[in-house]
VOPAGU-2260 file (C-alpha; in pm, 1 decimal, decimal comma):
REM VOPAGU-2260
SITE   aa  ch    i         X         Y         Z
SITE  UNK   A    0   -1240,9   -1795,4     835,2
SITE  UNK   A    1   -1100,3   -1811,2    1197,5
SITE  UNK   A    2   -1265,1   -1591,3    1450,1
SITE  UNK   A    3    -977,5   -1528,4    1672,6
SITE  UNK   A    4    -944,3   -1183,9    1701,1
SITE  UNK   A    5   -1078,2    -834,1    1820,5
SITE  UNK   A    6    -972,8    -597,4    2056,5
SITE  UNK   A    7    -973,7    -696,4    2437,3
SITE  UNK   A    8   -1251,0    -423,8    2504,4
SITE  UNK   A    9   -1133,8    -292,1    2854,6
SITE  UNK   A   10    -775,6    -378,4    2845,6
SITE  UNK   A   11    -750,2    -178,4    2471,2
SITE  UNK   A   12   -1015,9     133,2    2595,4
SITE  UNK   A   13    -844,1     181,6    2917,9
SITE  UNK   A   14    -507,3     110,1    2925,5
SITE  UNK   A   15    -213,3     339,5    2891,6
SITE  UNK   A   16      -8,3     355,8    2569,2
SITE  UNK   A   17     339,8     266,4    2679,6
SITE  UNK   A   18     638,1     491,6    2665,8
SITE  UNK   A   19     872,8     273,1    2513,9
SITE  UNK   A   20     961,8     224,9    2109,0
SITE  UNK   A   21     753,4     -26,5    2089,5
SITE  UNK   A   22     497,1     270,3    2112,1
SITE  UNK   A   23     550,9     361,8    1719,7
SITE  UNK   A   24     481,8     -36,5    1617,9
SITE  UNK   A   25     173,1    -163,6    1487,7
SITE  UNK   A   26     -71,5    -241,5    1820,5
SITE  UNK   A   27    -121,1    -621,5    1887,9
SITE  UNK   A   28    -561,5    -631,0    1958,8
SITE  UNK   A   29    -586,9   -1002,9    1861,5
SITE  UNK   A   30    -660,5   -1290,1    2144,1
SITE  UNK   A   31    -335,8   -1471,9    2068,8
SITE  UNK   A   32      12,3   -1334,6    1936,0
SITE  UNK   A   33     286,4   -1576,9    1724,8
SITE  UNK   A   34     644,5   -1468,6    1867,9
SITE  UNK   A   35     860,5   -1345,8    1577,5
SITE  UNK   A   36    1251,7   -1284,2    1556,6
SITE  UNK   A   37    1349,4   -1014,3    1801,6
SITE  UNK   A   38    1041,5   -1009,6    2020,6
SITE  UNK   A   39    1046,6    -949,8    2388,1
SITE  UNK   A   40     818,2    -990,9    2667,6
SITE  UNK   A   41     814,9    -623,1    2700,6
SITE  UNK   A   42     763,9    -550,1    2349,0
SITE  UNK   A   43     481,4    -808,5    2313,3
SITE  UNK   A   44     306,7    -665,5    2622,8
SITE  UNK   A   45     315,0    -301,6    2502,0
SITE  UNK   A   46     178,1    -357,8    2198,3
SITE  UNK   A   47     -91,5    -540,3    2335,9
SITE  UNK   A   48    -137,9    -248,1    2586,5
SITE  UNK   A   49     -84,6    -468,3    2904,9
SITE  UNK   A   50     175,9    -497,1    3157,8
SITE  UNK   A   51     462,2    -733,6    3119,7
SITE  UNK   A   52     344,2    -906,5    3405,1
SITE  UNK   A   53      -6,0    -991,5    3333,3
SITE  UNK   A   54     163,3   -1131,3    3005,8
SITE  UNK   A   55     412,9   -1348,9    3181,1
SITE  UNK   A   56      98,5   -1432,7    3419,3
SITE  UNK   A   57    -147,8   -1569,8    3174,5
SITE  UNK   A   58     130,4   -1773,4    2987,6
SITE  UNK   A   59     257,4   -1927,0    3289,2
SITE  UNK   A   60     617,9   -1775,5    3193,8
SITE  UNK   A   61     886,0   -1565,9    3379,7
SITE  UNK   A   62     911,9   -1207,7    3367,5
SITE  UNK   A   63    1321,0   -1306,9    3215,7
SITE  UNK   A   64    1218,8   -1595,3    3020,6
SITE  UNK   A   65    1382,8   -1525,6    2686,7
SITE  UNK   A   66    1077,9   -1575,5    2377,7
SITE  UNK   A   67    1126,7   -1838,0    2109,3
SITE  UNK   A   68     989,9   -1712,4    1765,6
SITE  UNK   A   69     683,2   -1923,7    1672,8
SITE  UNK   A   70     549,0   -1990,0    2020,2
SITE  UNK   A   71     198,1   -1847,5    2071,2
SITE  UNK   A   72      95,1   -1575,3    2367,8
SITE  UNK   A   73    -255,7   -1549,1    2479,7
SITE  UNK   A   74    -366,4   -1191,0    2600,6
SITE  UNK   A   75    -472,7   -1191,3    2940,6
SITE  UNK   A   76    -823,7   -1136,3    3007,8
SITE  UNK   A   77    -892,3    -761,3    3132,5
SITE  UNK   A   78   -1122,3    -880,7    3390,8
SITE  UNK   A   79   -1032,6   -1201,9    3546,7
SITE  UNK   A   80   -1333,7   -1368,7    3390,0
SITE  UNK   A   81   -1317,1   -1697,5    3287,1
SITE  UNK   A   82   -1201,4   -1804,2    2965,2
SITE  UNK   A   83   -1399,2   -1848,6    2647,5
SITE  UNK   A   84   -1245,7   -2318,0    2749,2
SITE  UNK   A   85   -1456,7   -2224,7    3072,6
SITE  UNK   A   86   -1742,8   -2510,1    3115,9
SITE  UNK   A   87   -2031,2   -2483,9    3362,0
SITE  UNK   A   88   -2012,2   -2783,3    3601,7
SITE  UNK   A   89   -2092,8   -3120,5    3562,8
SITE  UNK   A   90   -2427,7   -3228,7    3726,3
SITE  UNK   A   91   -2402,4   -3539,9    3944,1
SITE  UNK   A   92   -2549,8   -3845,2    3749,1
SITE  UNK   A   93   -2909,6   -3935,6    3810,4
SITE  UNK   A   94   -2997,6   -4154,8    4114,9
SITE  UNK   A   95   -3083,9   -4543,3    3948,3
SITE  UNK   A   96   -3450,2   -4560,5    4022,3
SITE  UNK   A   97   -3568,3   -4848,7    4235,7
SITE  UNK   A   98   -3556,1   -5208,7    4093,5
SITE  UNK   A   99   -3835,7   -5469,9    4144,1
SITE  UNK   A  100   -3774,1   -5765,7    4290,7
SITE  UNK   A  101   -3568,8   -6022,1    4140,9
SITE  UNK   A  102   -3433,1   -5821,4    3894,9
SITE  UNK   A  103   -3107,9   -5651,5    3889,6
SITE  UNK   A  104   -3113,5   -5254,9    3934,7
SITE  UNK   A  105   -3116,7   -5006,7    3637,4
SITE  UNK   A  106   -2710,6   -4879,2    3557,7
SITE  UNK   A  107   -2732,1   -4548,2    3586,5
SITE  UNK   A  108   -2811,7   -4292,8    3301,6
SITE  UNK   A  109   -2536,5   -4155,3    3136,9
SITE  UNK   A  110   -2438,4   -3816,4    3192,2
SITE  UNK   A  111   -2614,8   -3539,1    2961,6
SITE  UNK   A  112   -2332,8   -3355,1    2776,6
SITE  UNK   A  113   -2273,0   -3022,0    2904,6
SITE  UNK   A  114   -2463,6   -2717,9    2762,8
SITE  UNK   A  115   -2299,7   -2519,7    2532,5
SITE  UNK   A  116   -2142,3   -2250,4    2640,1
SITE  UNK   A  117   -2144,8   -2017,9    2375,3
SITE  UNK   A  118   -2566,0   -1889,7    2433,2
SITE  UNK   A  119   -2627,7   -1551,6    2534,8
SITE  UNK   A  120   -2675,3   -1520,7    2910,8
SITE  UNK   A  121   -3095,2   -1362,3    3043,1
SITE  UNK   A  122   -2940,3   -1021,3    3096,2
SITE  UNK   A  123   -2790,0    -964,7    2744,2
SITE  UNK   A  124   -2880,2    -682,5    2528,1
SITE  UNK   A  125   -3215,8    -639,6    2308,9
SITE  UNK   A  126   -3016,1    -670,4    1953,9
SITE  UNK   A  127   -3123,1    -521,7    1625,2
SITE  UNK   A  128   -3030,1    -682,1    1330,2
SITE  UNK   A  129   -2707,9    -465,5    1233,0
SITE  UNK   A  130   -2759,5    -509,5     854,4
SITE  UNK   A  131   -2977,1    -709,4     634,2
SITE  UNK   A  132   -2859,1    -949,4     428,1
SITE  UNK   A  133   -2845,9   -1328,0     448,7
SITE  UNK   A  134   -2629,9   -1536,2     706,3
SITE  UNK   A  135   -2324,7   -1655,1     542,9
SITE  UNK   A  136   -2124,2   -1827,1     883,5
SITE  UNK   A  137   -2299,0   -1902,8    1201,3
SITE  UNK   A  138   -2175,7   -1889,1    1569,9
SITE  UNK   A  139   -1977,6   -2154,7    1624,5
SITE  UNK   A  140   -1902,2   -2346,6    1254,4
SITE  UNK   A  141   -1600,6   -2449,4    1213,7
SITE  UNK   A  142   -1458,6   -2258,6     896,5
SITE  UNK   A  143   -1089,7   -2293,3     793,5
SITE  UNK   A  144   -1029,3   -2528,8    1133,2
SITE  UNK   A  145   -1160,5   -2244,9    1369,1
SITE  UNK   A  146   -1467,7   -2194,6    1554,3
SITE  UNK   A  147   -1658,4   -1892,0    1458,8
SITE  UNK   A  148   -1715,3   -1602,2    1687,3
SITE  UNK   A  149   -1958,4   -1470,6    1534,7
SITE  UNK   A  150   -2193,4   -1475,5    1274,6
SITE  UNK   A  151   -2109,4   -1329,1     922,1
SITE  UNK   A  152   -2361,3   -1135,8     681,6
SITE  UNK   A  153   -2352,2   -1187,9     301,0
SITE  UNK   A  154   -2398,0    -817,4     177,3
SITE  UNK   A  155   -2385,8    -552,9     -95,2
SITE  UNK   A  156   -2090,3    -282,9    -106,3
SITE  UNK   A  157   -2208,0      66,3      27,5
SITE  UNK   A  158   -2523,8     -87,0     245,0
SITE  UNK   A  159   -2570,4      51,4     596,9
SITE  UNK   A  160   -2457,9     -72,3     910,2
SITE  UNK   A  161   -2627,1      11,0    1240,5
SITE  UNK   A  162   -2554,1     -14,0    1572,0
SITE  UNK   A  163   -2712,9    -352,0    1756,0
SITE  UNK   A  164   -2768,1    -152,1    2056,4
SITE  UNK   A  165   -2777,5     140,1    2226,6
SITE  UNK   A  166   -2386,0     253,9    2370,1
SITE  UNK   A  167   -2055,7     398,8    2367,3
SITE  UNK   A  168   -1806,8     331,1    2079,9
SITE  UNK   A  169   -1481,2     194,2    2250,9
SITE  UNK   A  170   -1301,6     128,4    1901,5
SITE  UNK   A  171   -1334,0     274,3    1568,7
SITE  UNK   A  172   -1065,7     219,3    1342,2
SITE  UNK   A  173    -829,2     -22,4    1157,5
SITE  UNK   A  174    -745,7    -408,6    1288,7
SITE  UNK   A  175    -436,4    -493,8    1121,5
SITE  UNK   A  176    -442,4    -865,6    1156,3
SITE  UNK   A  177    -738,2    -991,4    1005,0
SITE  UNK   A  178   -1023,8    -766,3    1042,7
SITE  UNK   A  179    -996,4    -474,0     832,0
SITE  UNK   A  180   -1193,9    -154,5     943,5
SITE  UNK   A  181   -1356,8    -282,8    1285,3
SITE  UNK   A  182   -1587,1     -69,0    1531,0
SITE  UNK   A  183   -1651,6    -211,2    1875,8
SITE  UNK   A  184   -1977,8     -78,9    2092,1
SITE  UNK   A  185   -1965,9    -136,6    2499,2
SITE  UNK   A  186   -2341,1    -156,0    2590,9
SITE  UNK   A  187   -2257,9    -158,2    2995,0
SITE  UNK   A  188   -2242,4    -448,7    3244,6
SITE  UNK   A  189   -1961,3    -633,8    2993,2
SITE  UNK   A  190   -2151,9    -648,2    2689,0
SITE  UNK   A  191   -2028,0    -554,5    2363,7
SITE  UNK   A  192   -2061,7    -589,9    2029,2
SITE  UNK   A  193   -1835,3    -548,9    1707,9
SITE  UNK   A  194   -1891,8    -501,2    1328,5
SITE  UNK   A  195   -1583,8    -587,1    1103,1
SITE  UNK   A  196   -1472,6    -629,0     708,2
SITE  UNK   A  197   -1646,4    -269,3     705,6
SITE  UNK   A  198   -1568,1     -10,9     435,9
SITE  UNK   A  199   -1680,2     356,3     553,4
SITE  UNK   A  200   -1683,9     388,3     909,3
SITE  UNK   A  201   -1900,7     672,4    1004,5
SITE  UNK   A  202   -1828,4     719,6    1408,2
SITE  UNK   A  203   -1500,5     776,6    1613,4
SITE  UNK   A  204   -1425,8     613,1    1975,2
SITE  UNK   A  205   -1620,4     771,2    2274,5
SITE  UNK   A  206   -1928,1     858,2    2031,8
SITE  UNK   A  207   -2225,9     774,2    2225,9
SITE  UNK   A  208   -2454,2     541,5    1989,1
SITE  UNK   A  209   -2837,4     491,1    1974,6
SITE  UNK   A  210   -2950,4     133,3    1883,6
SITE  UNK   A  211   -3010,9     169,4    1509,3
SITE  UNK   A  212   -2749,5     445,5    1469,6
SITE  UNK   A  213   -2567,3     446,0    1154,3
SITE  UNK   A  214   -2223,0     317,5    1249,8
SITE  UNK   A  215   -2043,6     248,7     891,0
SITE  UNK   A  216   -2096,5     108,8     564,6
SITE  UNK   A  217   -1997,8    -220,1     436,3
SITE  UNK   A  218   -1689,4    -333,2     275,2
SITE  UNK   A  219   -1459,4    -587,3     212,2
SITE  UNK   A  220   -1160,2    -489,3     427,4
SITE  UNK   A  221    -960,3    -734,8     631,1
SITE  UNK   A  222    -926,8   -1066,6     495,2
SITE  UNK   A  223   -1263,4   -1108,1     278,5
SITE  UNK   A  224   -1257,7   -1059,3     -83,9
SITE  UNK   A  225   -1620,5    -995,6     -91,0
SITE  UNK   A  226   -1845,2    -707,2     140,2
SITE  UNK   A  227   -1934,7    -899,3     441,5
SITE  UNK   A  228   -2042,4    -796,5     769,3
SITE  UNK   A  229   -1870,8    -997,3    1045,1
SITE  UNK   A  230   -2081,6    -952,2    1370,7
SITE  UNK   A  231   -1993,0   -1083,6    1720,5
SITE  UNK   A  232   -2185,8   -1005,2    2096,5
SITE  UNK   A  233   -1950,3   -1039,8    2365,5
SITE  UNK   A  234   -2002,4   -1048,7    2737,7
SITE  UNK   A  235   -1697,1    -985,7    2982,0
SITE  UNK   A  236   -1502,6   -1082,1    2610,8
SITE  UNK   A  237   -1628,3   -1432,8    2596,6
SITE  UNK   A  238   -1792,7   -1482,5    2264,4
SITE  UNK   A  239   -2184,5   -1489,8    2233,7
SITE  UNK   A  240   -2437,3   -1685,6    2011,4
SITE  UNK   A  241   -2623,9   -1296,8    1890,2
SITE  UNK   A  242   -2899,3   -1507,7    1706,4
SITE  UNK   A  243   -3132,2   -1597,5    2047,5
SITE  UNK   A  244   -3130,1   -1183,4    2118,5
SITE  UNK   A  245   -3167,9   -1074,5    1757,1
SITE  UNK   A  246   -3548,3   -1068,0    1633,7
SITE  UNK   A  247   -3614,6   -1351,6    1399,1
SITE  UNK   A  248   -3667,4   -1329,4    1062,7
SITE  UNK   A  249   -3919,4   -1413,1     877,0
């Protein structure tokens, strides 16, 4: 199933809910919004809790540009990070190595393919394993044409969930889209984790979380049929591999 949404952790914690009457509609907290009939560019921005022109901005469209239902609007990223398409640069190719006489040099090597970017960075957070329970989607398979971000826990209804780490709830509540009762947990310096398809959820935004708190219990909410756990680590919102930081199982 596509991994294309939770909330946009600082731009959904911290920004203002808007005044308008959009206000009363359902919130947009998924990475990329489908235009329907009668959408504007203000509407779509205060839903997604943004302004109209960090919208028009990270679309490359005009603040008057009239939407056509069907096109697709990325949410802008909260903190001018790069983007989860952002590759680390290419190293130069390797210097042919010296030839012996009569012989034509070596071509050159060819260029190693980038590393993936998707692997969690030295400084992320010591995770716990946030339920047991064996892993159903890894980081990164393509399910349903969409890269998963995140990995997702086959597990039994009413089983607890903890909290990876040690932080500060940011979100606690229902994601309409495709998520179903989500929690997301800022750990500081941009890291973050979220637990989704939950049933019970147990905590309530600014609750202050110790790492192995119980957080929720699991459900099938969302779009799964069956209880799952969807889990995702997240560093300045670009999606995370969690495996190389959670402890390994034996």
């Amino acid at each position: 199933m596509r991994r294309r949404v939770w909330p946009a952790l600082i731009a959904l914690a911290l920004a203002p809910a808007p005044d308008a009457a959009w206000a009363s509609a359902a919130p947009i907290i998924a990475w990329t919004y489908t235009v329907r009939s009668g959408d504007t560019l203000a509407s779509v921005a205060a839903r997604m809790r943004v302004s109209p022109g960090d919208l028009a901005r990270a679309n490359a469209i005009g603040l008057d540009t009239p939407l056509v239902p069907g096109t697709v609007l990325k949410r802008p990223n909260p903190n001018g990070m790069p983007g989860a398409s952002a590759r680390p640069p290419r190293r130069p190719p390797a210097a042919p190595r010296a030839a012996p006489d009569l012989r034509p040099p070596p071509p050159p090597r060819p260029e190693p393919e980038p590393a993936p970017i998707h692997r969690a960075a030295p400084d992320a957070p010591r995770l716990i394993w946030p339920t047991s329970g064996a892993i159903a989607a890894r980081f990164g398979a393509t399910v349903r044409g969409q890269p998963d971000n995140g990995i997702d826990l086959a597990a039994f209804a009413g089983m607890t969930v903890r909290a990876a780490a040690a932080g500060r709830v940011i979100f606690a509540g229902t994601e309409p889209e495709r998520f179903g009762q989500l929690i997301v947990i800022d750990h500081g310096g941009g890291w973050a984790t979220a637990y989704a398809y939950l049933g019970k959820v147990a905590v309530t935004a600014g609750t202050t979380v110790h790492a192995g708190s119980v957080i929720a219990r699991i459900g099938a909410s969302g779009e799964v049929k069956k209880p799952t756990l969807h889990f995702e680590l997240r560093h300045d919102n670009v999606p995370q591999d969690p495996l190389p930081v959670l402890p390994i199982r034996l």
